[in-house]
N, C-alpha and C positions, 0 to 999 in steps of 0.2 A: 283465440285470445284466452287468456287466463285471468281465472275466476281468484285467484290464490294473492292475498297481498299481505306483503311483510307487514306482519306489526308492530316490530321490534326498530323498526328503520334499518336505515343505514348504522355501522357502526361509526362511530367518531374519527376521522383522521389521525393518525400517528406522525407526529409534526415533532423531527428529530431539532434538538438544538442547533443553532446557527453557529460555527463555528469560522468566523470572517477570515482567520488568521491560515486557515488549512485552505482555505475559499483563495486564498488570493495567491496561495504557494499553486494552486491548479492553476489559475490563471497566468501563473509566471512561467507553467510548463515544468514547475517542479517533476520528478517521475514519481508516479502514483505511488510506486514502495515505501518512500522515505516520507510519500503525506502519513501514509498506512502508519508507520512506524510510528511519525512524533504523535500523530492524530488516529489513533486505536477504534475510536467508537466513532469517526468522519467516514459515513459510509459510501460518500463518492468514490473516494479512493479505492473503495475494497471493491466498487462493481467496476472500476475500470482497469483494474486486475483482471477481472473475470470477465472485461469485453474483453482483453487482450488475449486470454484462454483460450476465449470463444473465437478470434479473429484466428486462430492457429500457431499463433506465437510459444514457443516451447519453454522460453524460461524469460527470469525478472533477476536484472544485474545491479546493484548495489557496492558503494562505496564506502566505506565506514573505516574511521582512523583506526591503526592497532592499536592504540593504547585505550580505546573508551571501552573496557569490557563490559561494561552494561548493556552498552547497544548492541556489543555481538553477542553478547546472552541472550538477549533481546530477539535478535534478528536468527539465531541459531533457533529458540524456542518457535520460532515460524516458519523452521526449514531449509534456510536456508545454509550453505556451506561455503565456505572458504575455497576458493578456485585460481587464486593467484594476489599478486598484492600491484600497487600504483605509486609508485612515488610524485610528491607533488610539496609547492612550498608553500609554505606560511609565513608569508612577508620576507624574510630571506633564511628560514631555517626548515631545511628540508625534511617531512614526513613521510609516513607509510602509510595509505589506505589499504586496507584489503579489500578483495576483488570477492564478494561472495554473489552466490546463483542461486535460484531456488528453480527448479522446475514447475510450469502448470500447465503444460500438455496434458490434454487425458488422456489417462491407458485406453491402451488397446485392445 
């Protein structure tokens, strides 16, 4: 047994904000990239990124209209790349998502 006790305590919990709006996009099965994206500092999303890393999962596939170049700024500034496109419609006027990938396999 040890003679030695903290006297400083415990330090304080780090008790991130609640964020209900990113909270409920998990629970709809949003995919964790696009929580990542609209919700930056929602740090659920970014460890279920990296459980999926850790599960052996090689890459994180995302859809993003071509025209919103913010968000492929966005999403390019986080790696990932443009690997194909998706057409799909918006009520009845047909658009282009692109197809981008990011890799989070670890090297080898």
């Amino acid at each position: 047994m040890s003679d030695h006790v903290n006297l400083l305590g415990e330090p304080p919990a780090t008790l991130l904000p609640s964020l209900p709006e990113a909270e409920a996009l998990v629970s709809s099965g949003t995919a964790p990239v696009d929580i990542a994206a609209k919700y930056p500092a929602f740090s659920l999303a970014w460890a279920m990124l990296a459980e999926a890393a850790g599960r052996g999962k090689d890459a994180v596939w995302l859809g993003v209209w071509d025209r919103n170049e913010r968000a492929i700024r966005f999403y390019e500034s986080w790696g990932f790349h443009q690997s194909g496109t998706q057409p799909f419609l918006l009520g009845t006027d047909l658009q282009t998502d692109l197809v981008m990938v990011r890799r989070i396999a670890r090297e080898s």
